[in-house]
C-alpha positions, 0 to 999 in steps of 0.5 A: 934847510929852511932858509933853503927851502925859503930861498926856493920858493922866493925863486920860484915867485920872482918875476919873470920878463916873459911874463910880461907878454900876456899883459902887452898882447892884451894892451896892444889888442885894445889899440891895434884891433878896435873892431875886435875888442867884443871878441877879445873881451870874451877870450879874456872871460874864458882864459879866466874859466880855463885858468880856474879849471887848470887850478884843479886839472893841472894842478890838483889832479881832479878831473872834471866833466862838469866845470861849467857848471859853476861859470852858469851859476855865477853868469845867472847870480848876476843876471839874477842880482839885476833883474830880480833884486835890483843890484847892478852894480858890476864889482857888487855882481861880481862879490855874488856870483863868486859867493854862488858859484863858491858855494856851490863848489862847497857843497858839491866838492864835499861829495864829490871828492869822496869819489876817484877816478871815473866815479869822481867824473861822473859825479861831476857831471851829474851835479852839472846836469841837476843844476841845468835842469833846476834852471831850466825849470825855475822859469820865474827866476831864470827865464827857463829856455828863453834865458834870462833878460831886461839885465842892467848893469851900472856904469863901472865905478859909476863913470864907465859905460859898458858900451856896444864897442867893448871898450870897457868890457874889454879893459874891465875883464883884463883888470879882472884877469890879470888880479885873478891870474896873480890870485893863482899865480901866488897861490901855484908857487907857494908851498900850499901849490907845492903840496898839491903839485904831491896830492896830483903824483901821490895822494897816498903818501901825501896822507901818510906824511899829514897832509890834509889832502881832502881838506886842501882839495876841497878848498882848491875845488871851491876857489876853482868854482868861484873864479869861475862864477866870476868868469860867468858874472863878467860874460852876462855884464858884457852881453846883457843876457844869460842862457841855459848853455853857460850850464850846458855839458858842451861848455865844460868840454868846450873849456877842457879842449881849449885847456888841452889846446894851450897846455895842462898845468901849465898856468900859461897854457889857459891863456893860449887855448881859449885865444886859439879856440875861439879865433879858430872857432870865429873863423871857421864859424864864418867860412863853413858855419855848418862844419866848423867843428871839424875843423876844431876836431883836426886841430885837437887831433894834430895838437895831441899827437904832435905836442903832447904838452900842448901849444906850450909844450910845442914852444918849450921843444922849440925854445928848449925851455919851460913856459 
């Protein structure tokens, strides 16, 4: 039965070609779209946000209207790093906001997973709104409603230059996402991703056969936090600048539609929303700048009511097989 069971996991761990896609998408982009690469460096930050988010939507089963939150606190810990305490270097920001953010996942999930359903929700949102309205006030270190500015960020590796083009900040965040994406990909197929997958159906009787259920949600929501901070530290690298809306309600709603958009526990599904969200949202930005969230609205609409899975579930009907 052991070797059975190892024998699965083991199966469920190998690589499969599909998988492959992503990562050649992502090598194309940088040589075939040029002009496009301060864009795409930004859908590859929020495909790493999202990808956190599904870690405890998809898989865990913990709703949550505040995630957002945690991608703020790691986009200021580093702005923060630079401008008050002269750290600059980027890998350094990096370790700090996913700390911050990590932290304060800590804190926050030991309150907040004491609650369910819509208590736990509201929860959420609640811490989000307290830390919005601490950085809103703490002026000296945030820069309040002006946001935050004067950031320096050091070469990468002391050789790369974070230059106006995103040349770099786009091969830097894919590097960042594809470690990350490999972090959850071994995590969500283990046997630590099996038991969540038990916790998300039935935490009931997941307690009743010993598992530690607040334990593991707990160490879930604080890793889900800190690889969002991580998504936030690399936004400020690459834009230079940090506001109060990467701790707004709107950004974790933002994120919960592209989730919803690409498809929910799905893992892959965290790479197609935030690419279709935000060339939709570039778009119609462009053509109907004072409307173009209906047209995001529609899109949502159409997605929920015809592909309950999300884009992903569209293709497995099509495809006849699971993404």
């Amino acid at each position: 039965m052991d070797g059975q069971r190892q024998k699965f996991y083991l199966s469920r761990s190998s690589f499969e070609i599909t998988e492959l896609i992503p990562w050649i998408v992502g090598i194309a982009v940088f040589f075939l779209l040029p002009d496009y690469l301060a864009l795409a460096a930004r859908i590859l930050i929020f495909i790493i946000l999202v990808m956190s988010l599904d870690l405890l939507v998809g898989y865990a089963g913990v709703v949550s209207l505040g995630h957002g939150v945690f991608f703020g606190v790691g986009a200021y810990a580093a702005g923060i790093a630079s401008v008050s305490f002269g750290i600059n270097d980027p890998l350094v920001q990096l370790l700090i906001a996913a700390a911050c953010a990590g932290v304060l996942g800590l804190l926050s999930g030991a309150v907040v997973l004491r609650g369910k359903g819509l208590t736990l929700i509201m929860l959420t949102l609640a811490v989000a709104t307290m830390v919005y309205e601490a950085a809103n006030r703490a002026t000296h270190l945030t820069g309040g409603a002006d946001g935050l500015t004067g950031i320096v960020i050091a070469p990468l590796l002391g050789l790369f230059r974070f230059d106006m083009f995103g040349k770099t900040a786009f091969v830097y965040s894919l590097v960042i996402l594809f470690l990350v994406w490999l972090l959850l990909r071994t995590l969500c197929r283990s046997p630590f991703g099996a038991s969540l997958s038990g916790i998300h159906q039935n935490p009931m009787r997941m307690h009743a056969i010993g598992t530690p259920v607040f334990r593991q949600l707990l160490f879930t929501y604080t890793l889900a936090a800190a690889i969002a901070g991580i998504a936030g530290a690399l936004l400020t690298q690459t834009s230079s600048f940090v506001g109060l809306n990467t701790l707004g309600f709107e950004l974790s709603g933002e994120i919960l539609v592209m989730l919803i958009l690409g498809g929910v526990g799905r893992l892959y599904g965290a790479f197609v929303g935030p690419a279709v969200f935000l060339v939709a949202q570039d778009y119609l930005a462009k053509q109907f700048p004072e409307n173009w969230y209906l047209g995001i609205g529609v899109l949502l609409i159409v997605v929920i009511l015809y592909a309950r899975g999300g884009i992903l579930g569209l293709l497995d009907s099509v495809t006849g097989r699971k993404t």
